[in-house]
N, C-alpha and C positions, 0 to 999 in steps of 0.2 A: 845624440842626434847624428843621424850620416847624414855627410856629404856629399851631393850628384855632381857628374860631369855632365854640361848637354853642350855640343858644337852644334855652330848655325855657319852658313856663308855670310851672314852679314848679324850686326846685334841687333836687329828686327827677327831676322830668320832662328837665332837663335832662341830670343825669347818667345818665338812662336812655339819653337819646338818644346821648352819648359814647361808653357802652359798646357800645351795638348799631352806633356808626357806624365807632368806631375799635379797637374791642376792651379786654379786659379791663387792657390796659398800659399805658394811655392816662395821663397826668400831668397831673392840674389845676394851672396856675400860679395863677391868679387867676379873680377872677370878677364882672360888674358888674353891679345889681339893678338895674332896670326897672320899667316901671308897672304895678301888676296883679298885683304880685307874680312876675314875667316874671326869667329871670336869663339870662346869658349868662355862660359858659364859657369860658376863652381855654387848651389845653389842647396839650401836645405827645404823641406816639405814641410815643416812645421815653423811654428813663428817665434825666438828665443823669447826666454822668459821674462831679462832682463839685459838691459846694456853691458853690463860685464860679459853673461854668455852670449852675445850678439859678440861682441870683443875677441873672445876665446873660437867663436867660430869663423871669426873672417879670417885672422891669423893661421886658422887650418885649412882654411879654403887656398891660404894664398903658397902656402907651403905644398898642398895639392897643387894649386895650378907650374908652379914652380917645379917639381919634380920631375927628370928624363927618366921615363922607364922606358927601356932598351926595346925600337921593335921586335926585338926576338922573342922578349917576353908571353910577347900574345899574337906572334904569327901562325900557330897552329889554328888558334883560336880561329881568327879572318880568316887563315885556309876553310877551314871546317866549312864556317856560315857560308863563304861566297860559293862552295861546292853545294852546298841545299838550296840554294838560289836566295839566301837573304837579301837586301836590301841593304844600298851601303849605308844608311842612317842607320839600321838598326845594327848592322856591323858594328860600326864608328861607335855607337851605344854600349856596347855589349865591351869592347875591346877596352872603353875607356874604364870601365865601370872596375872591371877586370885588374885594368893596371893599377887602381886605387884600392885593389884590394891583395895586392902581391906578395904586401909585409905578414900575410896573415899564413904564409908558409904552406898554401895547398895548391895545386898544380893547377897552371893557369885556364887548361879544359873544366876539370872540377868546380872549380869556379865560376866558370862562364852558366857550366850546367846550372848552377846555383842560381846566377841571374836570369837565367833563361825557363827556368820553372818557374818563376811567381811572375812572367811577363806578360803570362795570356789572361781573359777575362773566363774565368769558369762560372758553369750554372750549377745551380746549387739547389740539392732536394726539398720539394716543400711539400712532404707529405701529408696528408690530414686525415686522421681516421675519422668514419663513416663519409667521408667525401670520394665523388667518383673521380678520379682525373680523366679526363678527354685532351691525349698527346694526338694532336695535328702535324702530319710531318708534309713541310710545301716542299716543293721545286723543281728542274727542268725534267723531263722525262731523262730516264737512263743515269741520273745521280744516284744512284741506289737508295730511292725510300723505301720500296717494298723488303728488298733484304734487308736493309736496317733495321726494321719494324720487328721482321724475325727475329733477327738476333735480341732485340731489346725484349722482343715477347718470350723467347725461352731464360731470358736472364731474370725476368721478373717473377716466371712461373717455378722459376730455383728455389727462390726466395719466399713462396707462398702467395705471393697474389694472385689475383683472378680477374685473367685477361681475356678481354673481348678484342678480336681484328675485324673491322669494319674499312670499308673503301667507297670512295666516290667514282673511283674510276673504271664507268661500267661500260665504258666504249671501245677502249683500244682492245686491242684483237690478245688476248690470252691472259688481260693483268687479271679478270676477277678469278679463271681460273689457274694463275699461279698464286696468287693468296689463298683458294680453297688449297691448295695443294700444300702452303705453309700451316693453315691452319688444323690439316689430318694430321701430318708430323709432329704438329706440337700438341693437338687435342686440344687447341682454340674453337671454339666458335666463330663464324665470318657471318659478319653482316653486312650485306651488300647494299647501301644506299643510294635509292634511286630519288629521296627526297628525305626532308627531317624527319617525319612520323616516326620512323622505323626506330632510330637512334634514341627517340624520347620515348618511346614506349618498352624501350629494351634499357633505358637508364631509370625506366619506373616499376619496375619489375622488384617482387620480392628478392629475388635470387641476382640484382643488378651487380656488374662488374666493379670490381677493383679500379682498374684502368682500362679503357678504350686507344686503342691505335690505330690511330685513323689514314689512311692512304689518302690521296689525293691526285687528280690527271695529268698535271702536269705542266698544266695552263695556270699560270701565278695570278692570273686577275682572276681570272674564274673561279679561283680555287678561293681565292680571299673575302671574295662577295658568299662564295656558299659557308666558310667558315662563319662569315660573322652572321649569315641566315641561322647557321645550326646556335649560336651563341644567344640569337636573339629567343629562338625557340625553347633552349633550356632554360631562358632566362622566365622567360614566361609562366613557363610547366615547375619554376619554382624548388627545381631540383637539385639536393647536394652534389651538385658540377662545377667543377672549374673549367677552364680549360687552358690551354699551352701550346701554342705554337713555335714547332722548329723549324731553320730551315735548311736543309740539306744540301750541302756543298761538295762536291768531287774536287778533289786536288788538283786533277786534272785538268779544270777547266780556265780560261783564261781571266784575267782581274775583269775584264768590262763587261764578263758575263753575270759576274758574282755581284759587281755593281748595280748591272742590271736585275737582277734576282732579289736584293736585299731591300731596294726600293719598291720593287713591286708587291714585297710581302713579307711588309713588319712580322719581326716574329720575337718571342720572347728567348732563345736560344738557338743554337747552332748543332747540326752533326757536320763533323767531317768526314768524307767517305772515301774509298779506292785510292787511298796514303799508300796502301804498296803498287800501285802503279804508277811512279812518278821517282824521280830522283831527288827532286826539288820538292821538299814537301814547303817549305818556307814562305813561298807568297802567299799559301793562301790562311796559312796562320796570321802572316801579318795582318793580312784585309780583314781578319775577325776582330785584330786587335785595334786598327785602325777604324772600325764600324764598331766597336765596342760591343762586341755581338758575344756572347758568353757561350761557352763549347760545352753543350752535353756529353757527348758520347764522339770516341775516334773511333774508327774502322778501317783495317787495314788487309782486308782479306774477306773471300767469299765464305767460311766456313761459320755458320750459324751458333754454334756453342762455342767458338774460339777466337774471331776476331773483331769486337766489340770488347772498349776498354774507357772505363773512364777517365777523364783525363788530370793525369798526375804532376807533378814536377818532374818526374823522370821521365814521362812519355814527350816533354813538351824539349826536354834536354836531350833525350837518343832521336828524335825529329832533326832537330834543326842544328845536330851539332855529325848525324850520321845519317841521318835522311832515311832513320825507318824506325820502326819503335819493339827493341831488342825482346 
């Protein structure tokens, strides 16, 4: 069983922070007070088997809590994060984790990288043959859903699927035609919807798609009423549809936008987008991690066939430890 470190400002704060990091099952072994009234945590995720291994573990928690490791050890480390703009919790996190793992003789970056790959919520493929997926991409104008869309449509069409681009958004001044314009390059089919008929007669079709990807205007309530119109429609017409709502976030953009956005339009996953226009990719990985918002697809560049990447342990480690993803 491994040992976590979790620091709080006060032992409320702390065990606030156990719970949200590690969940409701989390075992305090011990615990060591600090200046300031500061406490640290030494705490395992699963529950010992037996009072002996409950025994065996508080004596390692305390020999953990008890241990100086040198801040030099893991000053690259908190160099790194606080240059990607991390968060000093999730610093503090990463750095302690780090120093409890020092005896295991790999370089204390290495390491962090380590912690720092299993720390995000990933989504995870749930394919189903003969079922169509209908992928909904929500969010503000100019987060890049229509290029994502592309990029995800020629990644899919690599692979052999059979994709339809279809868009809601028939008002602003040039969107349907720059999605006709993606879907000539990629030898997509566009469907333009100006209401559901079109989308359920074109999901009932002999020759019906693989996957749909779906655009949207840009208006998160509006978008979410005609989502769940189009859900209620297929649901009716009794068709093998799923459907899957992401919602598209730019690096760029500020936390109370992203707040704002994630509230207005539950979604079943996350894109991150315009990761190479930002120094600080970090906040906004936190907010996905913090909203428990699971990350489809990163994107870090305009180019259609090359920058769309799913996301790795190692993209989640050259982010937030070099603030681009190598």
């Amino acid at each position: 069983m491994q040992i976590h470190q979790v620091r709080g400002q006060s032992m409320r704060d702390a065990l606030e922070r156990a719970r949200e990091e590690y969940g409701e099952g989390a075992v305090v072994l011990t615990h060591r007070a600090g200046s300031g009234g500061a406490v640290t945590l030494a705490l395992s995720t699963e529950t010992p088997r037996s009072p002996e291994v409950l025994t065996r573990l508080q004596s390692a928690a305390r020999d953990l809590l008890e241990r100086r490791v040198p801040r030099a050890d893991t000053q690259d480390v908190e160099r790194s994060l606080r240059q990607c703009g991390a968060t000093e919790r999730l610093t503090q996190r990463i750095c302690e984790a780090v120093a409890g793992r020092l005896q295991e003789g790999e370089h204390p970056l290495d390491l962090a990288g380590e912690e720092l790959g299993v720390a995000f919520p990933v989504a995870r493929s749930q394919r189903r043959v003969g079922t169509t997926t209908v992928m909904a991409f929500l969010g503000r104008a100019g987060v890049g859903k229509t290029t994502s869309i592309a990029k995800l449509a020629a990644r899919l069409q690599a692979g052999g699927r059979v994709v339809l681009l279809a868009t809601l958004d028939t008002h602003r001044v040039g969107a349907v035609e720059q999605m006709k314009a993606y879907g000539q390059h990629l030898g997509c089919p566009v469907l333009v919807l100006k209401g559901v008929a079109g989308l359920v007669r074109a999901l009932s079709s002999d020759r019906r798609p693989a996957v749909v990807l779906l655009d949207t205007t840009g208006n998160l309530e509006r978008d979410t009423r005609a989502l769940d119109q189009i859900q209620e429609a297929l649901d009716e017409a009794q068709l093998p549809t799923r459907m899957e709502r992401y919602l598209v976030l730019a690096a760029t953009t500020n936390l109370e936008a992203m707040d704002e956005s994630a509230d207005l339009a539950p979604a079943d996953g996350c894109i991150l987008t315009k990761l190479d226009e930002t120094r600080v990719p970090a906040p906004v990985l936190e907010f996905v991690m913090r909203r428990k918002l699971p990350i489809a697809f990163l994107c870090d560049g305009p180019d259609v066939d090359a920058h769309l990447h799913r996301p790795k342990p190692e993209c989640f480690a050259d982010l937030m430890l070099r603030g681009r993803i190598s």
